[in-house]
C-alpha positions as CSV (number, residue, x, y, z in Angstrom):
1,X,-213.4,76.9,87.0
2,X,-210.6,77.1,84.8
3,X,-208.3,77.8,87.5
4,X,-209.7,74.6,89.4
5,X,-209.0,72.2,86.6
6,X,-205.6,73.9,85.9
7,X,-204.8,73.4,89.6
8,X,-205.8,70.1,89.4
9,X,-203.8,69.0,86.0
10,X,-200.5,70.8,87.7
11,X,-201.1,68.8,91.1
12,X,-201.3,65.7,89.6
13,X,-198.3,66.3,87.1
14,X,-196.4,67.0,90.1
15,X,-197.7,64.1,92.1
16,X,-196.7,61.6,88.9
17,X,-192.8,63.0,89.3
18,X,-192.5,63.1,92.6
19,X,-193.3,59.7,92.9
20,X,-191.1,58.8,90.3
21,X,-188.4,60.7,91.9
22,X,-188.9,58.9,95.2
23,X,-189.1,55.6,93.4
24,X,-185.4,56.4,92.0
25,X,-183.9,57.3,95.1
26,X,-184.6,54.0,97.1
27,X,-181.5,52.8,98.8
28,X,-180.2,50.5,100.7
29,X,-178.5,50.9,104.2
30,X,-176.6,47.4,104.5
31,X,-176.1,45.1,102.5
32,X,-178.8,42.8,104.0
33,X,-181.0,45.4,103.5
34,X,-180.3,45.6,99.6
35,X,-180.5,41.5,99.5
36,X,-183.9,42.1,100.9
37,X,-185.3,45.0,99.4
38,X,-184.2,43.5,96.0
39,X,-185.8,39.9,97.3
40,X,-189.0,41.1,98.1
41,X,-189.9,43.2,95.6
42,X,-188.5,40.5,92.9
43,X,-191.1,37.9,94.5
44,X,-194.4,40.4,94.8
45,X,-193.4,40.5,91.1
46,X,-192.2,44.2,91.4
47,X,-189.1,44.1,89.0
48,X,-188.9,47.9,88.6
49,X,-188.8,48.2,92.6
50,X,-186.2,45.7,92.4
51,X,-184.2,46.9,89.7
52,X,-183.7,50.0,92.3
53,X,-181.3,47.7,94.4
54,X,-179.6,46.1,91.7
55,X,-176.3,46.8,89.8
56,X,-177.0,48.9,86.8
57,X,-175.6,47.2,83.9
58,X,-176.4,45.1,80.9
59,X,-176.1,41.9,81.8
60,X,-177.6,42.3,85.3
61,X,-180.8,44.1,83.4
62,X,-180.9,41.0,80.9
63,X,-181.0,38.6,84.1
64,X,-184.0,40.5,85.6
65,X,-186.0,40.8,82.2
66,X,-185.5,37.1,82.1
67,X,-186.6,36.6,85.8
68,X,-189.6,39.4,84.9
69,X,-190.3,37.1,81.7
70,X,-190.3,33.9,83.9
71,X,-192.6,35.5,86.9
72,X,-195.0,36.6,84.3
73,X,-195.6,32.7,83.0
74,X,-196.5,31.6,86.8
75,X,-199.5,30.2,87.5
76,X,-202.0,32.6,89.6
77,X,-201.3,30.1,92.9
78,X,-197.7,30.4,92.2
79,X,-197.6,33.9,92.0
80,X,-199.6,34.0,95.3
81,X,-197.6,31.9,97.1
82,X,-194.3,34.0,95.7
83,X,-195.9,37.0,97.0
84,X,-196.5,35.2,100.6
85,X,-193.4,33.8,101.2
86,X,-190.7,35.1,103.8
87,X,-187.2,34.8,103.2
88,X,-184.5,33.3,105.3
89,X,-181.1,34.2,105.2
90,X,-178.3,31.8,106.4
91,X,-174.9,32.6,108.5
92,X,-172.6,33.1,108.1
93,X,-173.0,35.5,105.3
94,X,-169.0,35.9,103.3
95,X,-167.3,38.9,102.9
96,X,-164.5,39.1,100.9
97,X,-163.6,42.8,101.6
98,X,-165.6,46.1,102.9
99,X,-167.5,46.5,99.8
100,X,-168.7,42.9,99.0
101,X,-170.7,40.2,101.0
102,X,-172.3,37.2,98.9
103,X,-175.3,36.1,100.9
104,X,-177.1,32.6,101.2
105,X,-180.9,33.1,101.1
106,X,-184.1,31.1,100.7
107,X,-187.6,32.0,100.5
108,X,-190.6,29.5,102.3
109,X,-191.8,28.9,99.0
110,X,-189.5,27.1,97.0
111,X,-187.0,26.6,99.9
112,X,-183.7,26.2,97.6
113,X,-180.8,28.1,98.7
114,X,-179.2,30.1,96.4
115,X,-176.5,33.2,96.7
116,X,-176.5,36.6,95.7
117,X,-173.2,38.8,95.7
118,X,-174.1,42.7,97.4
119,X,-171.6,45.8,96.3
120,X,-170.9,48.8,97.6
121,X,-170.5,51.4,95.1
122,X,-171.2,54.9,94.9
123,X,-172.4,55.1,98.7
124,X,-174.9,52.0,97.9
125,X,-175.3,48.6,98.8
126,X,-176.7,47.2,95.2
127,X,-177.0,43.6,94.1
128,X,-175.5,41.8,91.4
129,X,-177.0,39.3,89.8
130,X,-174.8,37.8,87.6
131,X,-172.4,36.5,90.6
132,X,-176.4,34.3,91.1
133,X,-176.3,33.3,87.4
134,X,-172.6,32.6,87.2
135,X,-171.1,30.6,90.7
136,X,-172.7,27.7,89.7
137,X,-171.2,27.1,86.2
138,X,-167.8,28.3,87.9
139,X,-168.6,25.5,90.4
140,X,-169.6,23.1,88.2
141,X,-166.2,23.8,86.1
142,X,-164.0,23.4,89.2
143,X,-165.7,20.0,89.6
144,X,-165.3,18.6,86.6
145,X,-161.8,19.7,86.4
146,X,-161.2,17.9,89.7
147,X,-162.9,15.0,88.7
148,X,-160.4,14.9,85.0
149,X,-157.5,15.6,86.7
């Protein structure tokens, strides 16, 4: 019986690790791919899955804590419809060089197009978030400096 139970304990142990190993390793193939990996987990509400195809650094983490934060407030009907929407994704997508494409998306729920900015790095296609956070102030800037000048 012993043996049983201590078979048991080690095959679930194993199971945990494995999993967590195979949740670490998910990657992207294109950078579409990332964009929509990292978009579809984000909207079932799955920010560790997304965190997967994102940039690893501080201020991309902060952005998707915030987002996590935010998701977490939703109503149950928003949530739901987050979770059923599909996303579109506009052409032409720009790519500045080989190893970055900013991409205009929307989903069918709140229909807003935004942008995200996909790297390559290391072998992987990984989103950065703060290029989402930041083109609109550096937008906004431009415009206001038109407007003064």
């Amino acid at each position: 019986m012993n043996r049983i139970l201590t078979f048991a304990i080690l095959f679930t142990i194993l199971s945990c690790n494995n999993s967590d190993q195979q949740e670490s390793e998910k990657t992207s193939v294109t950078d579409i791919d990332a964009a929509r990996n990292f978009l579809e987990a984000a909207l079932k509400g799955n920010f560790k899955e997304a965190s997967n195809y994102m940039l690893q650094d501080s201020i991309n983490t902060g952005f998707l804590d915030g987002r996590a934060r935010t998701y977490q407030n939703l109503s149950g009907d928003e949530k739901t419809n987050m979770k059923e929407a599909s996303l579109h994704f506009y052409e032409p997508s720009q790519r500045p060089n080989d190893s970055t494409t900013i991409i205009i998306f929307s989903n069918s729920y709140k229909n807003d197009k935004d942008t995200l900015r996909i790297l390559k790095t290391g072998g992987k296609w990984l989103v950065d978030l703060k290029y989402l956070f930041t083109h609109d102030s550096d937008t906004l800037f431009n415009k206001i400096d038109t407007i003064t000048h």
